[in-house]
C-alpha positions in Angstrom: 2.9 21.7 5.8 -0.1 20.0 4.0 -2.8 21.9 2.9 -6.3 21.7 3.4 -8.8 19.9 1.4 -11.5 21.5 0.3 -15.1 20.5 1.5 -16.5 17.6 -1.3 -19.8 19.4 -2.5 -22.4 17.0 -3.5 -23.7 16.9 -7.1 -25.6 19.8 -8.7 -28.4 18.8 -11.3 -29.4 21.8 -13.4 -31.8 22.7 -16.2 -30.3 25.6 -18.6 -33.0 27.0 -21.0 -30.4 28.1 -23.4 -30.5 28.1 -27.5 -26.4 27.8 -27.3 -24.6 24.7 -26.2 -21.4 27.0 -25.9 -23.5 29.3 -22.8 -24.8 26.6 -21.6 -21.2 25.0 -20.8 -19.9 28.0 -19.7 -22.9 28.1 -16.8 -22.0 24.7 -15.7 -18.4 25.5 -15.8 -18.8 28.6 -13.4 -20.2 25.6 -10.9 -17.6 23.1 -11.8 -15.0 25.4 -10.8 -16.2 26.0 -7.4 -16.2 22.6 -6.6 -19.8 21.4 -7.8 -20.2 18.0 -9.9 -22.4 19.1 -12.6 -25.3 17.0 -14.6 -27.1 19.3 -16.5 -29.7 19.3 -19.5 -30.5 22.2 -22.0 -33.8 22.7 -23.7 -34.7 25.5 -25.9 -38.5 24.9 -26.2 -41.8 24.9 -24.4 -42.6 21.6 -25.0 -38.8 20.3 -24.0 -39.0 22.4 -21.1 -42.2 20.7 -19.6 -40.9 17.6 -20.4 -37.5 18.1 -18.4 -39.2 19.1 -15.6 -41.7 16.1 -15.2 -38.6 14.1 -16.0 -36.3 15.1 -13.3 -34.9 16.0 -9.8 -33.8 19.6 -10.3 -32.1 21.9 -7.9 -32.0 25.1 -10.2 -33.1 26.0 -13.6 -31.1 28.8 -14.9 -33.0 30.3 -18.5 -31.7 33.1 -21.2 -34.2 36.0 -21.4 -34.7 36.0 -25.3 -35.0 33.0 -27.7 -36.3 32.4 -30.9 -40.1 31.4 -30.4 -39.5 31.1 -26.4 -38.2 33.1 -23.4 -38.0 33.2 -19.7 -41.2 34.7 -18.8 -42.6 31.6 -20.9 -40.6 29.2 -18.7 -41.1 30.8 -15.6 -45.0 30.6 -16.1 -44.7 27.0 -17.3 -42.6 26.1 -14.2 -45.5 27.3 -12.1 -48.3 26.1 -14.0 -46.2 22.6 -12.9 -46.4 23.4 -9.4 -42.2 23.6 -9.1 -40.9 25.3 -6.5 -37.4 25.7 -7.9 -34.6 28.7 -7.9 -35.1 30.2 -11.2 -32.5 32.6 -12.0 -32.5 34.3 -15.2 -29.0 35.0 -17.5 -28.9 37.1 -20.0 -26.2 39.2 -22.5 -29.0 42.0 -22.8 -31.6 42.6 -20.6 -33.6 45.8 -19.9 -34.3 46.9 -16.1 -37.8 46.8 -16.6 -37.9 43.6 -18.0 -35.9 42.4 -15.1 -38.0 43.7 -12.6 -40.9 42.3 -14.5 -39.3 38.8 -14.3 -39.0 39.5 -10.7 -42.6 40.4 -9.7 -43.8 37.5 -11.9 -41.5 35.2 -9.6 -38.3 34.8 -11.2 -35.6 35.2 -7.9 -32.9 36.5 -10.2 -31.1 37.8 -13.1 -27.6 38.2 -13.9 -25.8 39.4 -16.8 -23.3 36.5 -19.1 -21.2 39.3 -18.8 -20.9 38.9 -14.9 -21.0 35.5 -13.7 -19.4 36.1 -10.4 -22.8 36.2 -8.9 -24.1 33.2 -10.1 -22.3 30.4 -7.5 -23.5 32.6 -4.9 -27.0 33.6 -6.2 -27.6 29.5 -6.8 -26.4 28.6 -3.3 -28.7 31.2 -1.6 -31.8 30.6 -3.0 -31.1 26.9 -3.0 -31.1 27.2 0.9 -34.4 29.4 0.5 -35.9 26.7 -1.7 -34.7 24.3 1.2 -36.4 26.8 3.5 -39.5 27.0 1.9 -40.2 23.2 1.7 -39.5 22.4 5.3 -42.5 25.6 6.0 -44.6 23.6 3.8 -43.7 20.5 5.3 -44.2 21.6 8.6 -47.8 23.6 7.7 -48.6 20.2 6.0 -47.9 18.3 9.3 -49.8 21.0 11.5 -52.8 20.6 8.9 -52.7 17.0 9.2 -52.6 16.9 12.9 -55.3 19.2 13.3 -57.2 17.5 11.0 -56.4 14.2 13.2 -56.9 15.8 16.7 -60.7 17.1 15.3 -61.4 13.4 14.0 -60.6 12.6 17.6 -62.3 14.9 19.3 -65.3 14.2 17.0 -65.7 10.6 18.5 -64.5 11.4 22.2 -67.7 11.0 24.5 -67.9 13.8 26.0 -66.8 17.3 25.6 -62.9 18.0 24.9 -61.9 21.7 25.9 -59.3 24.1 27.3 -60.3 26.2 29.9 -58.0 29.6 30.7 -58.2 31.1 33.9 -56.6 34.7 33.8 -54.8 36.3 36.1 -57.5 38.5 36.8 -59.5 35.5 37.4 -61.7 35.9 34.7 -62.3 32.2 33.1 -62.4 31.9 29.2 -63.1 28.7 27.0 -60.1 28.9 24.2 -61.8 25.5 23.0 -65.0 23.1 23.5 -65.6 20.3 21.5 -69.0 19.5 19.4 -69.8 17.5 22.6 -71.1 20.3 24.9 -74.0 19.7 22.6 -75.0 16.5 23.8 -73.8 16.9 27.5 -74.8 20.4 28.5 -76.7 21.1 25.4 -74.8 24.5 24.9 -73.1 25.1 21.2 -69.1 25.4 21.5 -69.3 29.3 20.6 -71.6 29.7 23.6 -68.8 28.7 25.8 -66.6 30.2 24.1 -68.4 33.6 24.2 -69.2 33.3 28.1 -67.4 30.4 30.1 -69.7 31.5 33.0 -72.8 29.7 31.2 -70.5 26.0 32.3 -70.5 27.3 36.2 -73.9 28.1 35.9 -74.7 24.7 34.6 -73.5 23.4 37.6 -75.8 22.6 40.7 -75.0 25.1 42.9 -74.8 22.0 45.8 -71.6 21.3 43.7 -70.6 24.4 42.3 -68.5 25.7 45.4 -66.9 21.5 45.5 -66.2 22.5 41.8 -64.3 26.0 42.3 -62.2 24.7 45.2 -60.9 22.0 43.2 -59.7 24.6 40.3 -58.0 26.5 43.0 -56.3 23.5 44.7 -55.3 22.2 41.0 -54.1 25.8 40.2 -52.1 26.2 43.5 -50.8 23.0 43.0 -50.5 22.4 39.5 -51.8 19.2 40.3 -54.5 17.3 37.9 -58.5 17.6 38.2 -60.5 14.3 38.5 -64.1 15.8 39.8 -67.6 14.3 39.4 -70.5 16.9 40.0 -74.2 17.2 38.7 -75.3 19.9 35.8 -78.3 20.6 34.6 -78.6 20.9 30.7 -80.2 23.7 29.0 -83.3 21.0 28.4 -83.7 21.1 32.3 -81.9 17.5 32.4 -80.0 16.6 35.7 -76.5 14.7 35.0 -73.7 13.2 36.5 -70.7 14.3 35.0 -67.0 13.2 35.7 -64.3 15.9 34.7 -60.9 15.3 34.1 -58.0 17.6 33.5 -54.1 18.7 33.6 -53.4 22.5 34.2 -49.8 24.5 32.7 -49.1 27.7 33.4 -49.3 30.0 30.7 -46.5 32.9 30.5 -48.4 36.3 31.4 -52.0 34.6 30.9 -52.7 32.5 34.3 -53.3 28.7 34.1 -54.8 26.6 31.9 -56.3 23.5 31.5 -56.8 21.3 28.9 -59.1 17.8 29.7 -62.3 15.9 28.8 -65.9 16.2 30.9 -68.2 13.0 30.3 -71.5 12.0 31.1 -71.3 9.5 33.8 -75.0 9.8 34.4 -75.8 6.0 33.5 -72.7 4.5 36.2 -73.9 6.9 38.7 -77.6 5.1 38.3 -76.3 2.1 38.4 -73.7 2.7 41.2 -76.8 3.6 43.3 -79.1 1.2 42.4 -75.8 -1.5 42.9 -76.0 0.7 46.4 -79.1 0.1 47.5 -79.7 -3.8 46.0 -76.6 -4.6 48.3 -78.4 -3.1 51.2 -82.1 -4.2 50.0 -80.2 -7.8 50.0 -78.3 -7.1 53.9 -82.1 -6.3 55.1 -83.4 -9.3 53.4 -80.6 -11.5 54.9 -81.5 -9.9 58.3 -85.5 -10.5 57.5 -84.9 -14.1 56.6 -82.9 -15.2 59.9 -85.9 -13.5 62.0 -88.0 -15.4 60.1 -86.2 -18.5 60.4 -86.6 -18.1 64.3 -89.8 -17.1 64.3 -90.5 -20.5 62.2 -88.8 -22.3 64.5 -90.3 -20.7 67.3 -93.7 -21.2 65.6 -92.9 -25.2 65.2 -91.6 -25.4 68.6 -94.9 -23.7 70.0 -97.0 -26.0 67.6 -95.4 -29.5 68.7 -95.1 -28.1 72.7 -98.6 -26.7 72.4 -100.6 -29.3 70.2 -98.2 -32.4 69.9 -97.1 -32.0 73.7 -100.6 -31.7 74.9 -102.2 -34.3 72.9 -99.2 -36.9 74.0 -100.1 -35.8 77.9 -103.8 -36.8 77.1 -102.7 -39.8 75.6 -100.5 -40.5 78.9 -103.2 -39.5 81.1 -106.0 -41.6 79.4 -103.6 -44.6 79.4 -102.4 -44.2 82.6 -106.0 -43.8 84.5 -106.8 -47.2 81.7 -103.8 -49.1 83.2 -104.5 -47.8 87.1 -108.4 -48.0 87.3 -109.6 -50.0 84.5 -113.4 -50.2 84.1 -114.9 -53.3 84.7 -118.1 -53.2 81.8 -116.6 -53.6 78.6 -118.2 -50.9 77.1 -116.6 -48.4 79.1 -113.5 -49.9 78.4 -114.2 -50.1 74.8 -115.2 -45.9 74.9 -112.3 -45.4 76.7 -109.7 -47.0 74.4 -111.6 -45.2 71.6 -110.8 -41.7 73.3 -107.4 -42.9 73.3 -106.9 -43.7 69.5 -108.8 -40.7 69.0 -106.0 -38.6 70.4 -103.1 -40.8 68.9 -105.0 -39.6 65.0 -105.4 -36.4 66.1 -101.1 -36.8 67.6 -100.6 -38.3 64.1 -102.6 -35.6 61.9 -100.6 -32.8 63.8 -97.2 -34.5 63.2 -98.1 -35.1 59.4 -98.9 -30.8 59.1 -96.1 -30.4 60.7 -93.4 -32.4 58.8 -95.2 -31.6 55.4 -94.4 -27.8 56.8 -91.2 -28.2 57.1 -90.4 -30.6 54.1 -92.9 -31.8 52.0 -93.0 -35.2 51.2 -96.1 -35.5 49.3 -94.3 -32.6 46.9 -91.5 -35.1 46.0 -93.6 -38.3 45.6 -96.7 -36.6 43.8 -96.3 -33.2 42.5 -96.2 -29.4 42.7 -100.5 -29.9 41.6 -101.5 -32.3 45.2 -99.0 -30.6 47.4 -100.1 -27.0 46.4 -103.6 -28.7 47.0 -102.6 -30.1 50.2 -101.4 -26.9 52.0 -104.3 -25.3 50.6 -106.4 -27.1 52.5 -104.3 -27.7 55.7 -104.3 -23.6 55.6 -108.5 -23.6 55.8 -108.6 -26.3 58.6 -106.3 -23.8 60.3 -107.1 -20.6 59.2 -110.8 -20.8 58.9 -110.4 -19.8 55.3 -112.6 -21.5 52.2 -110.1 -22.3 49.9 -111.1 -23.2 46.2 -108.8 -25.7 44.1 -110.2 -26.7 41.1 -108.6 -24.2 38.7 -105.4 -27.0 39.8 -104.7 -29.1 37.1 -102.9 -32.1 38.4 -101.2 -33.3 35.2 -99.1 -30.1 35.3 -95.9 -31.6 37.0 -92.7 -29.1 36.1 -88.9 -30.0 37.8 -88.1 -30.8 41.2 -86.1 -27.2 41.0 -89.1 -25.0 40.3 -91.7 -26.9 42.5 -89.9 -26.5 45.1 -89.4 -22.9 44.6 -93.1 -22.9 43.6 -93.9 -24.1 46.7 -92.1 -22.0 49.0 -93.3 -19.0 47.2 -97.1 -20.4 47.9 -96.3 -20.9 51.5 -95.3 -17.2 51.5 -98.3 -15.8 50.2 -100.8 -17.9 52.2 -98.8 -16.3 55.0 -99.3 -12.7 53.4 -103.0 -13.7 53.2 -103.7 -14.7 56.6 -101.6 -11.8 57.8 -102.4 -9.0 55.4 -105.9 -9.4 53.3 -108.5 -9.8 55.8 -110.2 -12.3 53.5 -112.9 -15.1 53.5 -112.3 -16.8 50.8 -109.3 -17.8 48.5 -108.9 -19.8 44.7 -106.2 -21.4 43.4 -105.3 -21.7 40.1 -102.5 -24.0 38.6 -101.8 -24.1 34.7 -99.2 -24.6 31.9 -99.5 -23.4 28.0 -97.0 -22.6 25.4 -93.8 -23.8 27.6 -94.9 -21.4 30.7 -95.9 -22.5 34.0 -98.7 -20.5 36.0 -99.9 -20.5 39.4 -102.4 -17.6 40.3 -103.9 -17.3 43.8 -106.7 -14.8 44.1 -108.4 -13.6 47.5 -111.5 -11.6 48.3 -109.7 -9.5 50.7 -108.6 -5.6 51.1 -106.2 -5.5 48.1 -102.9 -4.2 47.8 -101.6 -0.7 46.3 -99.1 -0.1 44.4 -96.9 2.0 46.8 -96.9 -1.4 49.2 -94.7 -2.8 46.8 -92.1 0.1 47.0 -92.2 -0.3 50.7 -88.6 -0.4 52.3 -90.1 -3.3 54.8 -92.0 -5.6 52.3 -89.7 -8.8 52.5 -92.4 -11.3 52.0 -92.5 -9.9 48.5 -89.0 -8.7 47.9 -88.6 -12.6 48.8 -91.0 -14.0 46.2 -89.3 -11.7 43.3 -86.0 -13.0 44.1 -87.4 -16.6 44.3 -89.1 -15.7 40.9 -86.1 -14.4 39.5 -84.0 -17.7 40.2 -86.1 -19.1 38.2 -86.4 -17.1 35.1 -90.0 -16.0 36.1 -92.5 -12.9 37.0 -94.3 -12.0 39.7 -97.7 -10.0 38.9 -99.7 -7.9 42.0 -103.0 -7.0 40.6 -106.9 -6.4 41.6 -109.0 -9.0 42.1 -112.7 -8.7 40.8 -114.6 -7.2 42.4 -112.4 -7.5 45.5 -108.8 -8.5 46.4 -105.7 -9.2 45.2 -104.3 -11.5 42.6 -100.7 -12.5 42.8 -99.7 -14.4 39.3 -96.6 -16.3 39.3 -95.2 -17.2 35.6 -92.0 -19.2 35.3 -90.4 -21.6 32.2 -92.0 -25.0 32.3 -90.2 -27.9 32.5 -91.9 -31.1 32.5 -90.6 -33.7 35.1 -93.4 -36.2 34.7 -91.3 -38.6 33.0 -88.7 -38.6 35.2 -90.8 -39.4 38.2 -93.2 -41.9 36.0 -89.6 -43.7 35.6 -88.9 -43.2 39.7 -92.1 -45.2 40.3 -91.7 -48.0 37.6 -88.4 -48.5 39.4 -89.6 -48.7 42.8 -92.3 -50.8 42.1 -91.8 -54.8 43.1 
């Protein structure tokens, strides 16, 4: 029957402080015969020693007490000085127990007699394992430091505040950790949390707090993650919006804890409201601009039934009376055909206003300057409002784009004028300097206040901002002087005269 082999052991590197070459082969031949390949090297000197060490991958160092001019308390203390953690066993033909134990306080983890090397296999292997045992502590404290180290760089640069929140079985809540961020969100120092967790709730509007406690409860119940958003109020008196986010375990004969992140959300939450109430700002606008539509329709409808209609049935009439009973002295006849064209310019006057109204022709052929000037003064023949022009100057021509717009937007506040200012009179001003386009209309009316700009209703302006704002430009409500309101409209200028200087050369015979 074949026997059994016995387990290869790997190779055993030793350093033997030893002053005989004979001891120091009988210490590696105790290891050779239990099974161990042996490389050793033996110094006898301080300076060989420290050079050994730096030189090599040691797994013991075995050291004679006494030797002339060194020992092993000298070698133990130079091993340490280098920061080796190796098993240092000490052999010896004489040693005296209080020398021993000496050796062994200093940090020697040894000593055995030449005399009795039995021991020595044994007392090797064991603190070899210890040695083993000792670097994988230190490995693992070095890898616990490091991730510490790495988790507080994190936390450092998380925005918001990182913590873990303990809720006992009592019920009592604790803060085990908050972050350097409950500075900045609830302006509270992580000890002050830690010390009472209560100050958090108490943050808390109490609108919120009770949304706040039942979501702990359901996420403790549950064991089910947190995602809240709730307002706070900061020890400055601040208001915010913050969002909280976290995953609860159970802790064994503690209660439940949570570990998560709260951020200030303060800025979305604006902006989700504003987003909130642009959208419905815009819906009412949208609303406001089909009434208006209808209401100019209905306006134009009433203008050409009203004024176009009834001049066309005088026309009729007047012809018709002409063609049935026609007078037989030719100054009558020459009166009465007078009357007639009179109505067919007055017919033709009110289908001009009319079309320019709904599309302004003269604005296309000569300018924002003559078709500002135009409506201008088609609004006093209608309105009964002295309108002054000449602060237009008529060699400011910007883009088809931003005339257009320009226009609209003048329409609209001739409107607001007739409608809102109770005025008598009104100036006009059209300019352009320094690559910006100005067109300021001034009335001597009732004025404005500020709060009618905030007003839910006001779509007339609302209308002209968002006109303004297509185009990159400002609108500015201010106080006339020494009555009134002045509305300034600033936009980019953009020159079009050439264009159109070029559109005329072309049409030209």
């Amino acid at each position: 029957m074949a026997q059994a082999q016995p387990a290869i052991k790997p190779t055993l590197k030793l350093l033997i402080i030893e002053d005989s070459e004979d001891d120091a082969l009988l210490l590696s031949g105790c290891f050779r015969r239990a099974g161990y390949a042996v490389e050793f090297q033996r110094v006898d000197t301080a300076d060989a020693t420290g050079s050994a060490l730096l030189g090599g991958r040691w797994d013991a160092v075995l050291s004679d007490h006494g030797m002339p001019g060194f020992n092993a308390l000298a070698a133990l203390a130079l091993m340490q000085g280098l920061r080796f953690d190796l098993p240092f066993i000490i052999v010896s033909g004489v040693i005296e127990e209080e020398t021993a134990i000496a050796a062994m306080r200093a940090g020697a983890h040894d000593y055995l007699s030449k005399n009795h090397l039995d021991r020595l296999v044994p007392a090797v292997e064991r603190e070899m394992r210890e040695a083993r045992n000792r670097a994988e502590r230190r490995a693992a404290l070095e890898a616990v430091r490091e991730n510490e180290a790495r988790f507080r760089a994190l936390v450092s640069n998380v925005p918001g505040m990182v913590f873990q929140l303990l809720r006992r079985n009592d019920g009592e809540f604790r803060f085990l950790h908050a972050s350097e961020g409950s500075e900045a969100l609830l302006g509270l120092a992580p000890k002050d949390l830690r010390a009472a967790a209560s100050r958090f709730f108490e943050a808390i509007e109490a609108e919120d707090r009770g949304g706040f406690e039942a979501a702990l409860a359901k996420s403790a119940n549950a064991m089910t993650h947190i995602n809240w958003d709730g307002r706070i109020r900061a020890a400055d008196g601040s208001l915010k919006w913050i969002n909280l986010r976290a995953a609860p375990r159970h802790i064994a004969n503690s209660g439940v804890q949570w570990e998560g992140i709260a951020a200030n959300i303060t800025q979305s939450k604006l902006t989700e409201k504003e987003l909130r109430e642009s959208r419905t700002q815009l819906a009412e606008l949208s609303s406001h601009l089909e009434a208006a539509k209808e209401e100019e329709r209905e306006r134009i409808a009433r203008d050409i039934h009203d004024e176009l209609g009834g001049t066309l049935v005088a026309v009729k009439i007047e012809t018709a009376l002409l063609a049935s009973k026609p007078p037989s002295d030719p100054e009558q006849l020459r009166k009465r055909v007078r009357g007639i064209e009179g109505l067919i310019d007055e017919t033709i006057a009110i289908a001009g206003r009319v079309a320019r109204e709904l599309r302004p022709g003269i604005l296309k052929d000569f300018g924002l300057a003559a078709a500002i000037e135009c409506q201008a003064d088609d609004f006093s023949h209608r309105v009964g409002l002295a309108c002054d022009t000449s602060g237009i100057r008529h060699e400011v021509d910007p883009d088809e784009k931003t005339s257009l717009a320009l226009f609209r937007v003048f329409q609209e506040t001739l409107t607001n004028v007739a409608k809102h200012a109770g005025a008598s009179a009104l100036s006009i001003r059209l300019d352009a300097a320094d690559g910006e386009l100005t067109l300021e209309i001034c009335d001597d009316g009732r004025g404005i206040d500020a709060a009618d700009m905030k007003k839910q209703k006001s779509f007339g302006l609302r209308g002209i901002r968002e006109r303004m704002s297509g185009l990159g430009g400002t609108l500015e409500l201010a106080a006339n002087v020494p009555s009134g309101t002045r509305v300034t409209l600033r936009a980019p200028y953009r020159p079009s005269g050439a264009s159109r200087a070029e559109a005329a050369a072309t049409d030209s015979p």
